[in-house]
C-alpha positions in Angstrom: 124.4 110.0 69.8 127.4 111.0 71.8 128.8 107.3 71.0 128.5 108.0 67.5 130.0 111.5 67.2 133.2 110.9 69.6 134.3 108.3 67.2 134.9 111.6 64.4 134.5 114.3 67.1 135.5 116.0 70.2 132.4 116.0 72.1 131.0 117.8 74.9 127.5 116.7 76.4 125.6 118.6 78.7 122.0 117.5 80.1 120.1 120.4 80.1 120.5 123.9 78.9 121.7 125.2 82.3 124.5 123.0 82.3 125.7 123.2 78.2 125.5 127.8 79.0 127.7 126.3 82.2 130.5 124.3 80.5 130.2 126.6 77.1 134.0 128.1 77.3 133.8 129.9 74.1 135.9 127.9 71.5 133.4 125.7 69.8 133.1 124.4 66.7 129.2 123.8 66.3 126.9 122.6 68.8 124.1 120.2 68.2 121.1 120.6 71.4 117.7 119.0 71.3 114.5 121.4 71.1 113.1 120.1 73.8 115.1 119.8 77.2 114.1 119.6 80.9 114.7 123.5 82.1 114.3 124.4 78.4 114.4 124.9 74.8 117.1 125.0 72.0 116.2 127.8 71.0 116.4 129.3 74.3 119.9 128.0 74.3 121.1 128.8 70.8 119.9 132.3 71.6 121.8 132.7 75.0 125.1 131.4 72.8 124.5 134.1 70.3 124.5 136.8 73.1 127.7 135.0 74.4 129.2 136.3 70.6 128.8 132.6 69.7 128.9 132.9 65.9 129.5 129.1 64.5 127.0 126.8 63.6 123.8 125.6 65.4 121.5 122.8 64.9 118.4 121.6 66.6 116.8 118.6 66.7 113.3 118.3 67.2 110.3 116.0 66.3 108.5 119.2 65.8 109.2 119.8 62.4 106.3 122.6 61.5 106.9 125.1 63.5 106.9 128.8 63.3 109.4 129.8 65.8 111.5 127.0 64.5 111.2 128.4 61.0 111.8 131.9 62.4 115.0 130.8 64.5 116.3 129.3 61.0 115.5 132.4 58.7 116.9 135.1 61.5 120.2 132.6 61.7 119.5 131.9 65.7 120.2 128.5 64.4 121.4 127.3 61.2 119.9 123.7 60.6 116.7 121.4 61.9 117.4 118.2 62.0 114.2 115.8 62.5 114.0 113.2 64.4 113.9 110.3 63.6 117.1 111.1 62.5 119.7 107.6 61.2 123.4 107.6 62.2 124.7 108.0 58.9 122.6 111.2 58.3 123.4 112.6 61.8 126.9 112.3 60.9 126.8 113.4 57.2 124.8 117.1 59.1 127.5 117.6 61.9 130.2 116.9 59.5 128.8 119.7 57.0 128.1 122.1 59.9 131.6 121.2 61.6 133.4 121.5 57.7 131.9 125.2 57.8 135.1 126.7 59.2 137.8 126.4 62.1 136.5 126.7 65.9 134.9 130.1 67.0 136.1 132.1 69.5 133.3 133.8 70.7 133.6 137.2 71.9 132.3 137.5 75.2 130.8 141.3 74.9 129.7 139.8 72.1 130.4 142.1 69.7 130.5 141.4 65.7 
């Protein structure tokens, strides 16, 4: 995955949540996590971005694809997109293309406020 992106993309890997919340430095323009992760979830980590004041575009991706707190996450705007594994290259990069096309880098505010 990180082969394919940095050939359009800046990218930033991390391999757990610990360490993405530890390298996150605010100006990002979408970040892409799995749901599942060794001292975590996604979720878990979308939602510590969002108290950051992260405000640009999260997606998860997950073999779970019927879920109900994935379902919540997505209707509440914790995260903005599921992507299902499986997933191909050319789809992966069609998704973080659209997410990355949804405006400039965010600055996030770090009292998090609106």
């Amino acid at each position: 995955m990180q082969r394919l992106l940095q050939k359009s993309f800046d990218v930033v890997t991390a391999d757990c949540a610990n360490s993405a919340l530890s390298l996150y430095q605010g100006r990002v323009t979408a970040v892409l996590t799995d749901f599942s992760m060794p001292d975590g979830d996604g979720l878990h980590l979308a939602r510590q971005l969002r108290a950051r004041g992260y405000k640009g575009a999260i997606a998860v991706l997950s073999a779970v694809v019927e879920s109900d707190e994935l379902r919540n996450a997505l209707s509440t705007g914790e995260v903005d997109e599921l992507i299902s594994k499986p997933w191909s290259s050319a789809m992966l990069l069609q998704r973080v293309t659209a997410l990355c096309d949804k405006g400039p880098p965010v600055v996030a505010d770090p009292a998090g406020a609106a």
